[in-house]
C-alpha positions as CSV (number, residue, x, y, z in Angstrom):
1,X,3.8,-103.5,-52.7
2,X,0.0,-103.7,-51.8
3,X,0.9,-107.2,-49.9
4,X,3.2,-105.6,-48.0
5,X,1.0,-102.6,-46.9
6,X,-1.9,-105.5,-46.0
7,X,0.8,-106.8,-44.2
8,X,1.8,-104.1,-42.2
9,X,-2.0,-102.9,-41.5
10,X,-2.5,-106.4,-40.2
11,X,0.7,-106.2,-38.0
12,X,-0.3,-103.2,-36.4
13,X,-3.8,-104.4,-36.2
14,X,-2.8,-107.0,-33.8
15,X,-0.4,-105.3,-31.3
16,X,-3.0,-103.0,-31.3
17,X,-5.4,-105.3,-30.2
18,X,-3.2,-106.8,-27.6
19,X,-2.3,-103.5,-26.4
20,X,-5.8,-102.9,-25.1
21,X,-6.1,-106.4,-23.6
22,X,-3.4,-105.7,-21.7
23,X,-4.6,-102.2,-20.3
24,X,-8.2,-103.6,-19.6
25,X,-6.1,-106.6,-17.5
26,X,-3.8,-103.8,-15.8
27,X,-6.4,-101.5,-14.8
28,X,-8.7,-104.6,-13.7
29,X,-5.8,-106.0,-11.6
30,X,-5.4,-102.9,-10.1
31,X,-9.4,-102.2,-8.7
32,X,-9.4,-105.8,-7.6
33,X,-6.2,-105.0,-5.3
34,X,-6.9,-101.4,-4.1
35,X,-8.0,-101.3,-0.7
36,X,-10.5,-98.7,-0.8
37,X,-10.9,-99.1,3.3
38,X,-7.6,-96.8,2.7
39,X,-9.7,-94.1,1.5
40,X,-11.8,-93.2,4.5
41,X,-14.7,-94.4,2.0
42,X,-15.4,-97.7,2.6
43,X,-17.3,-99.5,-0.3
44,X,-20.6,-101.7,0.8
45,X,-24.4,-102.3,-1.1
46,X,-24.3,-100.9,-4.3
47,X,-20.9,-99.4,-3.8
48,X,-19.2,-102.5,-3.8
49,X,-20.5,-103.6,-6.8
50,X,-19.9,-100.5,-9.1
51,X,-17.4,-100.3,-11.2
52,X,-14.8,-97.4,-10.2
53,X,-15.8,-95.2,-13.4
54,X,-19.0,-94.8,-12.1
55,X,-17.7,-92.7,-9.6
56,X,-14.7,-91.9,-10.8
57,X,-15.7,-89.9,-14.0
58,X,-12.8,-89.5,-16.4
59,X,-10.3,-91.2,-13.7
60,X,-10.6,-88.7,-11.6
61,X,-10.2,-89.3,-7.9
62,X,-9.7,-86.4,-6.1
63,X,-12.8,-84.4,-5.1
64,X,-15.3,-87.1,-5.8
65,X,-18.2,-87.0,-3.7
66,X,-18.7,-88.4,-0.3
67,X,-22.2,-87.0,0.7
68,X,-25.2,-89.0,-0.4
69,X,-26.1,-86.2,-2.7
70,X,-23.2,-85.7,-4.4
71,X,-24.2,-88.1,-6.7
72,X,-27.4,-89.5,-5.7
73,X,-29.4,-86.3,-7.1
74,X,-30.1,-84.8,-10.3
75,X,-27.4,-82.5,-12.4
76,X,-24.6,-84.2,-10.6
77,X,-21.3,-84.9,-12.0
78,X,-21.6,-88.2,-11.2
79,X,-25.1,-89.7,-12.4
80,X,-26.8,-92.6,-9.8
81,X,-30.1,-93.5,-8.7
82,X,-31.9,-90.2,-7.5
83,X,-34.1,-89.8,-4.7
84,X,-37.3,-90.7,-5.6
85,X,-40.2,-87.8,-6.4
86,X,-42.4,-89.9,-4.0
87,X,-39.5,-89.8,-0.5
88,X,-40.6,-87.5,1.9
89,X,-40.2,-83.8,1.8
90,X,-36.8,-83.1,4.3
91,X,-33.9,-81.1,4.8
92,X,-32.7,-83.8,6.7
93,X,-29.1,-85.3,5.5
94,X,-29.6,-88.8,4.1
95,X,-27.4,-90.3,6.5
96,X,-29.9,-89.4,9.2
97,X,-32.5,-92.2,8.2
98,X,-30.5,-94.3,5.5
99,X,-27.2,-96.4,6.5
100,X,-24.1,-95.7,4.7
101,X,-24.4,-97.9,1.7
């Protein structure tokens, strides 16, 4: 009886385990093929490079941010590099000195 419980255990164990390989192949076929040109938001610098949860917390897609400080500033949903204490004091958009990145 106990030999046939390890069995099982194991059973499951491994189609488990090939479950999740193929999810993390699915969902990484699918970024590699999604035009994201489609989106009005086209992805170049450190865009490009991210993976898609960094922006897309929780797989959300609607409503993530397009303005530079939708993210890029503290207490933000989605957490990246924040302006720096030493930029220059400005109520000027970001997009008025930096290129889309």
């Amino acid at each position: 009886m106990q030999k046939t419980g390890r069995i099982i255990a194991g059973l499951f164990a491994c189609a488990l385990a090939l479950w999740a390989v193929q999810a993390s192949a699915a969902t990484e076929s699918i970024s590699r093929s999604f035009n994201h040109m489609t989106t009005g938001f086209p992805l170049s610098g450190g865009h490009a490079t991210a993976a898609c949860e960094t922006c897309h917390v929780g797989g959300v897609f609607k409503g993530t941010p397009r303005a530079c400080d939708g993210c890029h500033a503290m207490g933000k949903r989605v957490i990246a590099t924040p302006k720096p204490n030493s930029h220059i004091v400005t109520d000027a958009p970001c997009e008025s000195c930096h290129f889309f990145a």
